[in-house]
Structure formats: structure tokens, C-alpha cells
Biopython code that builds the backbone (N, CA, C, O; Angstrom):
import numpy as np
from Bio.PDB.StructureBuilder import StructureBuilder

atoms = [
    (1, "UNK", "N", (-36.928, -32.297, -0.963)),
    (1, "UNK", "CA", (-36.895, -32.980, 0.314)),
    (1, "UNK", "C", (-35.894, -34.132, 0.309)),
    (1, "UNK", "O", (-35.847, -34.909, 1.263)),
    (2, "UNK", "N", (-35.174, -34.243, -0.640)),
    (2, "UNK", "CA", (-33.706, -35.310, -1.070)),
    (2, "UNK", "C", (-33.126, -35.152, 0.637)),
    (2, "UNK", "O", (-33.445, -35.990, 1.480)),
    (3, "UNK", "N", (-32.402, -34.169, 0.903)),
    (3, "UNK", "CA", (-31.807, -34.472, 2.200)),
    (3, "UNK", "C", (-32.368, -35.212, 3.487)),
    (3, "UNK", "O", (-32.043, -36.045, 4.334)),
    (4, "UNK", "N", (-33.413, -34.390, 3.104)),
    (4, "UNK", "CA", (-34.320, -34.267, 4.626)),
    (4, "UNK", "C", (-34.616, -36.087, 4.581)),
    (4, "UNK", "O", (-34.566, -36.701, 5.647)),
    (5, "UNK", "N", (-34.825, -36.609, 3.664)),
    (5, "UNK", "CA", (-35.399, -38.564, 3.465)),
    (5, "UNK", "C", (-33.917, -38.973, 3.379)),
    (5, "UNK", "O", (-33.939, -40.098, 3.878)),
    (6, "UNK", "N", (-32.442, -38.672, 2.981)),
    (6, "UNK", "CA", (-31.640, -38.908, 3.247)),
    (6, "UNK", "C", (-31.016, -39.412, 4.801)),
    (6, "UNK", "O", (-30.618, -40.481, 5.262)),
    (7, "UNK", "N", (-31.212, -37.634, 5.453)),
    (7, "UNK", "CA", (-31.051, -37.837, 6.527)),
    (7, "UNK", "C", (-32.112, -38.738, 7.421)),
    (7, "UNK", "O", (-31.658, -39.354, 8.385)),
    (8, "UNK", "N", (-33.632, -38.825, 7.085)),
    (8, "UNK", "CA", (-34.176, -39.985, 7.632)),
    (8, "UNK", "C", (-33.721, -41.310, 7.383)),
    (8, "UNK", "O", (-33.701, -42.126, 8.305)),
    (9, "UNK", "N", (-33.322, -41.634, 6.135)),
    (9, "UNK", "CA", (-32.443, -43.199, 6.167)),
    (9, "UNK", "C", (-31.297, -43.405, 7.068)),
    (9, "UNK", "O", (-31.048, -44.377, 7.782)),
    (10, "UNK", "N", (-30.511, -42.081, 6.865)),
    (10, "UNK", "CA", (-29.475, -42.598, 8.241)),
    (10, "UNK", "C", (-29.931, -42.755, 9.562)),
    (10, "UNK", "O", (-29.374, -43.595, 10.270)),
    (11, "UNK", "N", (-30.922, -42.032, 10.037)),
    (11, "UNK", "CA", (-31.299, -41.920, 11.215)),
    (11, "UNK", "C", (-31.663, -43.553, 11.589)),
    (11, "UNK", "O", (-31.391, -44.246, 12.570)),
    (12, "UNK", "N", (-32.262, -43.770, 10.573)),
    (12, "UNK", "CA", (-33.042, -45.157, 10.908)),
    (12, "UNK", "C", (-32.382, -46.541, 10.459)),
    (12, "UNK", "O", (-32.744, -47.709, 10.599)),
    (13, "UNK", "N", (-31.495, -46.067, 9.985)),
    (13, "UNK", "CA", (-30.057, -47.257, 10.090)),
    (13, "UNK", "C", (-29.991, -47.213, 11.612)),
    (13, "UNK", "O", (-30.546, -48.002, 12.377)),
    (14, "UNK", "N", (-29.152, -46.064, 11.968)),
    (14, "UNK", "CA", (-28.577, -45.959, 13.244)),
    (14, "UNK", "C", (-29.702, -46.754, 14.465)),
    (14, "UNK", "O", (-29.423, -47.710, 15.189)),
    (15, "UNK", "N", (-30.465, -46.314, 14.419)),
    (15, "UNK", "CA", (-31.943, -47.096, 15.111)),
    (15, "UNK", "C", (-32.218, -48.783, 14.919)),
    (15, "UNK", "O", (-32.755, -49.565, 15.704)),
    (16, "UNK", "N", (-31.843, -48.938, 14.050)),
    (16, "UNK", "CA", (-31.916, -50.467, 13.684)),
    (16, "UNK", "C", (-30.261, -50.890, 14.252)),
    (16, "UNK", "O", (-30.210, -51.524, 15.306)),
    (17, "UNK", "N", (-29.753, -50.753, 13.983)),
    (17, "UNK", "CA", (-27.915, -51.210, 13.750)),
    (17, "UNK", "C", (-28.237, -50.843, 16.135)),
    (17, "UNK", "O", (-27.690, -51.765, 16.739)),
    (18, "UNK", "N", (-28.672, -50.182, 16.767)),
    (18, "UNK", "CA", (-28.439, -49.577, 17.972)),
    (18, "UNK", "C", (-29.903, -51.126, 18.801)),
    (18, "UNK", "O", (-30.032, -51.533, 19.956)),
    (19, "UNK", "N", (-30.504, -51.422, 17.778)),
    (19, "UNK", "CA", (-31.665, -52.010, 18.265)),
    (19, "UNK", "C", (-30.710, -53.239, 18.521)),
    (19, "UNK", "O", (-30.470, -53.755, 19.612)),
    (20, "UNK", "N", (-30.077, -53.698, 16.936)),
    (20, "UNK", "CA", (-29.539, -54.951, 17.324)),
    (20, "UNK", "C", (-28.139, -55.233, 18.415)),
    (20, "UNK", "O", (-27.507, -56.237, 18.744)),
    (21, "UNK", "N", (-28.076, -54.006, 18.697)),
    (21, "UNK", "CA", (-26.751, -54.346, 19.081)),
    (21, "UNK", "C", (-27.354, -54.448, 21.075)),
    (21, "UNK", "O", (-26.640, -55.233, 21.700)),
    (22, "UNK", "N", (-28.081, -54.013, 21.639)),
    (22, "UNK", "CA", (-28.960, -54.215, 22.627)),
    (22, "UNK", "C", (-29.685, -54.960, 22.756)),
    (22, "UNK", "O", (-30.079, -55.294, 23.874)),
    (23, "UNK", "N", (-30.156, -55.534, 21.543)),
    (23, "UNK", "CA", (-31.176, -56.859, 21.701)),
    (23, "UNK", "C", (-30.695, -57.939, 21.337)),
    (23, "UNK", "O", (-31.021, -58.931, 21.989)),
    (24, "UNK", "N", (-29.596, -58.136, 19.971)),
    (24, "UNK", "CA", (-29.238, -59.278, 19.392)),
    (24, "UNK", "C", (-30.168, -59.680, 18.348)),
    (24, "UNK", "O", (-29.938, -60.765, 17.815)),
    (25, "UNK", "N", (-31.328, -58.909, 17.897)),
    (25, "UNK", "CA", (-31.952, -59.228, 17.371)),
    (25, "UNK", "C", (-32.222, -60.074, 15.858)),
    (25, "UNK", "O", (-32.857, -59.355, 15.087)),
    (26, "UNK", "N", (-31.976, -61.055, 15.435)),
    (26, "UNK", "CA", (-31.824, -61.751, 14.125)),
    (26, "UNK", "C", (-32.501, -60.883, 13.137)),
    (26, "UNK", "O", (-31.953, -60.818, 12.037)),
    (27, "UNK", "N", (-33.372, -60.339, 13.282)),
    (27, "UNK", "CA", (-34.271, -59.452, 12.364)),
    (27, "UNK", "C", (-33.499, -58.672, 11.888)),
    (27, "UNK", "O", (-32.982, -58.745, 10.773)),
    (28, "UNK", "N", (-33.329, -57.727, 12.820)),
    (28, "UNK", "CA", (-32.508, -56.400, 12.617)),
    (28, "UNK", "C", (-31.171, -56.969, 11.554)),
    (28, "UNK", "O", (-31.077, -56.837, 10.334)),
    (29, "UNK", "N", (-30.380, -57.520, 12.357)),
    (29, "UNK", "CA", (-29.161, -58.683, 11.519)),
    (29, "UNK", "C", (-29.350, -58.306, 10.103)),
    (29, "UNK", "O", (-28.731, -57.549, 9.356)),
    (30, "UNK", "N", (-30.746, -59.314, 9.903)),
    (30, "UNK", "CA", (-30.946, -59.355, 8.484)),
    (30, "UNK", "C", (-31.032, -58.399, 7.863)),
    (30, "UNK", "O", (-30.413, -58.279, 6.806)),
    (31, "UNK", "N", (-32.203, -56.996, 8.581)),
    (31, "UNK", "CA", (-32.215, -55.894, 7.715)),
    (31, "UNK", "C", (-30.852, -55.341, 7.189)),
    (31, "UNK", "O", (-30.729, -54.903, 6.045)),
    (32, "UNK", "N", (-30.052, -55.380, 7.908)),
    (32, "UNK", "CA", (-28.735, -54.661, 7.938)),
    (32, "UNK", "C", (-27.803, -55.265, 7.014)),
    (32, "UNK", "O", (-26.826, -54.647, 6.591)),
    (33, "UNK", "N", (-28.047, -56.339, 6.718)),
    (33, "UNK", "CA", (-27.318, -57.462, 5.914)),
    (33, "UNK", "C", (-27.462, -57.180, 4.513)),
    (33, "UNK", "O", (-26.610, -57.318, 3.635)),
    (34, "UNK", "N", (-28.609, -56.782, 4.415)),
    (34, "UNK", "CA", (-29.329, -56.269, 2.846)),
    (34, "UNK", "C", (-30.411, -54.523, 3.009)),
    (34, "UNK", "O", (-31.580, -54.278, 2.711)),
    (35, "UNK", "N", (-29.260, -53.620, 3.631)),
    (35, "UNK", "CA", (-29.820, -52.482, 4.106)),
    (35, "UNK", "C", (-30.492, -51.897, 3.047)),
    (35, "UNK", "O", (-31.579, -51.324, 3.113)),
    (36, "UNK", "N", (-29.452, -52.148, 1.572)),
    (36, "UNK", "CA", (-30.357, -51.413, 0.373)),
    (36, "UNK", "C", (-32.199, -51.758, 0.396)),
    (36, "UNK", "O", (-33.189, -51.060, 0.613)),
    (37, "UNK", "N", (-31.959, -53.300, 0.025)),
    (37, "UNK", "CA", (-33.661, -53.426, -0.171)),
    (37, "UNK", "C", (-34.112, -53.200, 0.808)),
    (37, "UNK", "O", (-35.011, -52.380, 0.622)),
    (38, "UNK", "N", (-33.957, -53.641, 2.578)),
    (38, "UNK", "CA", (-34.321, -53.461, 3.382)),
    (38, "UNK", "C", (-34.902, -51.475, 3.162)),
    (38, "UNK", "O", (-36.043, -51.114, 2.875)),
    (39, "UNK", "N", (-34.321, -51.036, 3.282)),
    (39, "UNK", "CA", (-34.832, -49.820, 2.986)),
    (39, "UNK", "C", (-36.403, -49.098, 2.614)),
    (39, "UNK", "O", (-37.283, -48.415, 3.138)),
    (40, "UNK", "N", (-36.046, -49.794, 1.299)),
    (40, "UNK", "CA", (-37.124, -49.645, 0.024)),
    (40, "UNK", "C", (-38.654, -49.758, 1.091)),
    (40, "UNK", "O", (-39.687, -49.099, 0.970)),
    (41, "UNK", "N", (-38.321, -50.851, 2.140)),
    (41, "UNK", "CA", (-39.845, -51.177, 2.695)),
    (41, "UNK", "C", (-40.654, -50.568, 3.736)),
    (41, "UNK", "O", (-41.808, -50.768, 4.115)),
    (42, "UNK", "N", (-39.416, -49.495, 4.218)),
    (42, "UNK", "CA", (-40.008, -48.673, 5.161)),
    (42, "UNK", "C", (-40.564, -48.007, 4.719)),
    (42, "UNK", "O", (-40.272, -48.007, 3.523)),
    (43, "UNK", "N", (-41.728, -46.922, 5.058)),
    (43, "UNK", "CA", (-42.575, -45.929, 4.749)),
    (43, "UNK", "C", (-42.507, -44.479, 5.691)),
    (43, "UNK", "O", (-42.662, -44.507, 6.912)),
    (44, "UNK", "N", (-42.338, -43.647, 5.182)),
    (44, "UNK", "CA", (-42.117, -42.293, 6.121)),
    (44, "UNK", "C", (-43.584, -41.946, 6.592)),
    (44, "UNK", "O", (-44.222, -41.393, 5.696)),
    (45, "UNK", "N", (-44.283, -42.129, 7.771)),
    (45, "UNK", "CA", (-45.435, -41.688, 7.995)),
    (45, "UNK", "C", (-45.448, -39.917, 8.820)),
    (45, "UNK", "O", (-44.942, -39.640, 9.907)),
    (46, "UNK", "N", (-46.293, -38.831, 7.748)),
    (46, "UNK", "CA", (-46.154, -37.849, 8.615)),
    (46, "UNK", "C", (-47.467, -36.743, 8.714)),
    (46, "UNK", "O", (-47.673, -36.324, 7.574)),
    (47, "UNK", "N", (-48.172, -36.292, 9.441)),
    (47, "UNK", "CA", (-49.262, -35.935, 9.116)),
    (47, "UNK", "C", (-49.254, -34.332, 8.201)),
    (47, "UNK", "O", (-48.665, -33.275, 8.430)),
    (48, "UNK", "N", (-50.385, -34.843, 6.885)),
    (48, "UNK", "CA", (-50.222, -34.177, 5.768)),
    (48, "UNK", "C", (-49.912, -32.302, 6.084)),
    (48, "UNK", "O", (-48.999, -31.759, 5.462)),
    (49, "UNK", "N", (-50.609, -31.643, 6.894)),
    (49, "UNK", "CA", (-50.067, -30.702, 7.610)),
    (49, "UNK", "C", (-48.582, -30.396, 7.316)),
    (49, "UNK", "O", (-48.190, -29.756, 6.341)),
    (50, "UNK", "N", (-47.948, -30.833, 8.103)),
    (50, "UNK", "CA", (-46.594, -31.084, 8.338)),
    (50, "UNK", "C", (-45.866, -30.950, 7.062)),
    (50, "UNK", "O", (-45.130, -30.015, 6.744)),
    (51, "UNK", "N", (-46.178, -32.061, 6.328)),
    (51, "UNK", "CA", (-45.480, -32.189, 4.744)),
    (51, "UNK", "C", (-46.004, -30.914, 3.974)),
    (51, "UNK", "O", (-45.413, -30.589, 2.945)),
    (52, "UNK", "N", (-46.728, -30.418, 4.271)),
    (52, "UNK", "CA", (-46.969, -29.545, 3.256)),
    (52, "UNK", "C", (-46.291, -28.309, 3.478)),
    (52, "UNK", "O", (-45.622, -27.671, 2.665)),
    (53, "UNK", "N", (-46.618, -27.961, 5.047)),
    (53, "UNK", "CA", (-45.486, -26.761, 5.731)),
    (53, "UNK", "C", (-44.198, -27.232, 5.404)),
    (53, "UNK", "O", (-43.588, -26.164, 5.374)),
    (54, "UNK", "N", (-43.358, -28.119, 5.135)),
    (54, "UNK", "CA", (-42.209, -28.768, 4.960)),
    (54, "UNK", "C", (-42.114, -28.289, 3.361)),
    (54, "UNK", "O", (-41.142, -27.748, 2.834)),
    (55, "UNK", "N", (-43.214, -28.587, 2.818)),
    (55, "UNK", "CA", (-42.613, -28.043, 0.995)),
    (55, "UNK", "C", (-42.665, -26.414, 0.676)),
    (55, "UNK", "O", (-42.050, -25.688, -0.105)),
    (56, "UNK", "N", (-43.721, -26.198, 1.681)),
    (56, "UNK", "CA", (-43.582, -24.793, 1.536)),
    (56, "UNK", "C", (-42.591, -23.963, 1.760)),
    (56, "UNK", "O", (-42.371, -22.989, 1.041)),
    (57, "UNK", "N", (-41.880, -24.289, 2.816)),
    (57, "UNK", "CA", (-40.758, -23.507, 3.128)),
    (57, "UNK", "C", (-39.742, -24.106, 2.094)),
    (57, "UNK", "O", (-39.103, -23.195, 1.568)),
    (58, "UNK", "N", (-39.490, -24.999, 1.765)),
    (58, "UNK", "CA", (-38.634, -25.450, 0.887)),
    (58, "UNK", "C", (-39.000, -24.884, -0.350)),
    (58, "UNK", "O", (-37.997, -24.712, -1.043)),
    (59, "UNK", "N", (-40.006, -24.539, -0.880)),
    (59, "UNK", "CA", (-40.222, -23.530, -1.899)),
    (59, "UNK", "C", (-40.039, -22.053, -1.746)),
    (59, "UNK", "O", (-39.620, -21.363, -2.675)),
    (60, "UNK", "N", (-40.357, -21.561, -0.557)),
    (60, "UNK", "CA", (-39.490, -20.337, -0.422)),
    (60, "UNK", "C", (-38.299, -20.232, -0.594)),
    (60, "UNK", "O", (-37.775, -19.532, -1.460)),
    (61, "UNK", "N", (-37.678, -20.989, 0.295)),
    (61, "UNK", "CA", (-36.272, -20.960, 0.206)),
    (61, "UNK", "C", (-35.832, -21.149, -1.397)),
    (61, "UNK", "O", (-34.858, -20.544, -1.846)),
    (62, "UNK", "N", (-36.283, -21.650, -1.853)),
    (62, "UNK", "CA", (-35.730, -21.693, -3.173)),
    (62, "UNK", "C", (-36.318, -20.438, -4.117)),
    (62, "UNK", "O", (-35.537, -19.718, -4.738)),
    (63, "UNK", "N", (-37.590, -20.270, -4.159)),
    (63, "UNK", "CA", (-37.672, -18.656, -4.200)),
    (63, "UNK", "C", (-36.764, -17.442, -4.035)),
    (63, "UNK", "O", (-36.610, -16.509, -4.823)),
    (64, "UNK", "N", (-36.185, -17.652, -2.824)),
    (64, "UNK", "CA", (-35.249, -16.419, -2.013)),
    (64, "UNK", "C", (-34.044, -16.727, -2.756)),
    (64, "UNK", "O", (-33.310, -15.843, -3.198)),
    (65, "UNK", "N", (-33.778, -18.250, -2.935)),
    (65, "UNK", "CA", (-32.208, -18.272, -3.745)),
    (65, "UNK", "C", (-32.227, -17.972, -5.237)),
    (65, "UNK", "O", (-31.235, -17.539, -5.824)),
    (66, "UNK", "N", (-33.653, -18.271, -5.961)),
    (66, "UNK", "CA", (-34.013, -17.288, -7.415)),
    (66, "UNK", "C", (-33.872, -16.041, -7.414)),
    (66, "UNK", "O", (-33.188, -15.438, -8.241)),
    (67, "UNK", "N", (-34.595, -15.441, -6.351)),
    (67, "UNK", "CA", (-34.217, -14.019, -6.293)),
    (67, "UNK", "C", (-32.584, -13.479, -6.094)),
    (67, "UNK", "O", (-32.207, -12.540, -6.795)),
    (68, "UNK", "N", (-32.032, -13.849, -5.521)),
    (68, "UNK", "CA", (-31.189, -13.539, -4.958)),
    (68, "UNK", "C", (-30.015, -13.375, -5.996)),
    (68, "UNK", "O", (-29.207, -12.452, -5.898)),
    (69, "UNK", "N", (-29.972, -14.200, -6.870)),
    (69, "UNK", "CA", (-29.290, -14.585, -8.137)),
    (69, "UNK", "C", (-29.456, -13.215, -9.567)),
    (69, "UNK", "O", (-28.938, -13.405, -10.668)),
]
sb = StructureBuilder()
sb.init_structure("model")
sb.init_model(0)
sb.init_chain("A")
sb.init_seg("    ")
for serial, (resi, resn, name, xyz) in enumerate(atoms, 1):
    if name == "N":
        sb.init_residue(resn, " ", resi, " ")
    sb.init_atom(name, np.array(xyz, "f"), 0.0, 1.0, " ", f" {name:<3s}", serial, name[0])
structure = sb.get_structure()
């Protein structure tokens, strides 16, 4: 799931960096200032369902590319 939380960090740059630039917000500022740690403190919330259908197919797929080989 490397990409997939990848592509959620960019997403949520873009969301922050789009917040401040509409609000002015000092907060945001800061997150962005120190995006690395800022990072670290967010939490991906998703209901367990979901994540699990999410590994599953990601284990197929990697299944299908074992086989395939």
C-alpha cells in the first residue's frame, strides 16, 4: 500500500498548501514550513472493511504477477 499512502500525502499537501492559500491561514504556513514532521502527525482514518478489501486485491494482484512469471 506504499503508493496508495504516497499518493495520500500528496493529496493532502495539496489540501493544506490550497487551504492556506484561501484562508491565509498561519497554521497551515507552519505545517508546510516543516511538511516532513508535519506529516508524521496525520493519521489515515478508514473503515476496517475497506482496508482489508484494499490488501486483498493488492494480494491478488501480486499473486497474478507470481503467476504470470
Amino acid at each position: 500500500m506504499g503508493d496508495v499512502l504516497r499518493f495520500d500525502a500528496e493529496r493532502l499537501r495539496i489540501l493544506v498548501e490550497r487551504h492556506h492559500l484561501h484562508t491565509g491561514s498561519a497554521r497551515a504556513r507552519e505545517l508546510l514550513e516543516d511538511w516532513g514532521a508535519a506529516l508524521k502527525c496525520f493519521v489515515k482514518v478508514m473503515p476496517r472493511d475497506y482496508k482489508r478489501a484494499l490488501l486483498q486485491a493488492q494480494e491478488r494482484a501480486t499473486a497474478k504477477a507470481v503467476a504470470a512469471e
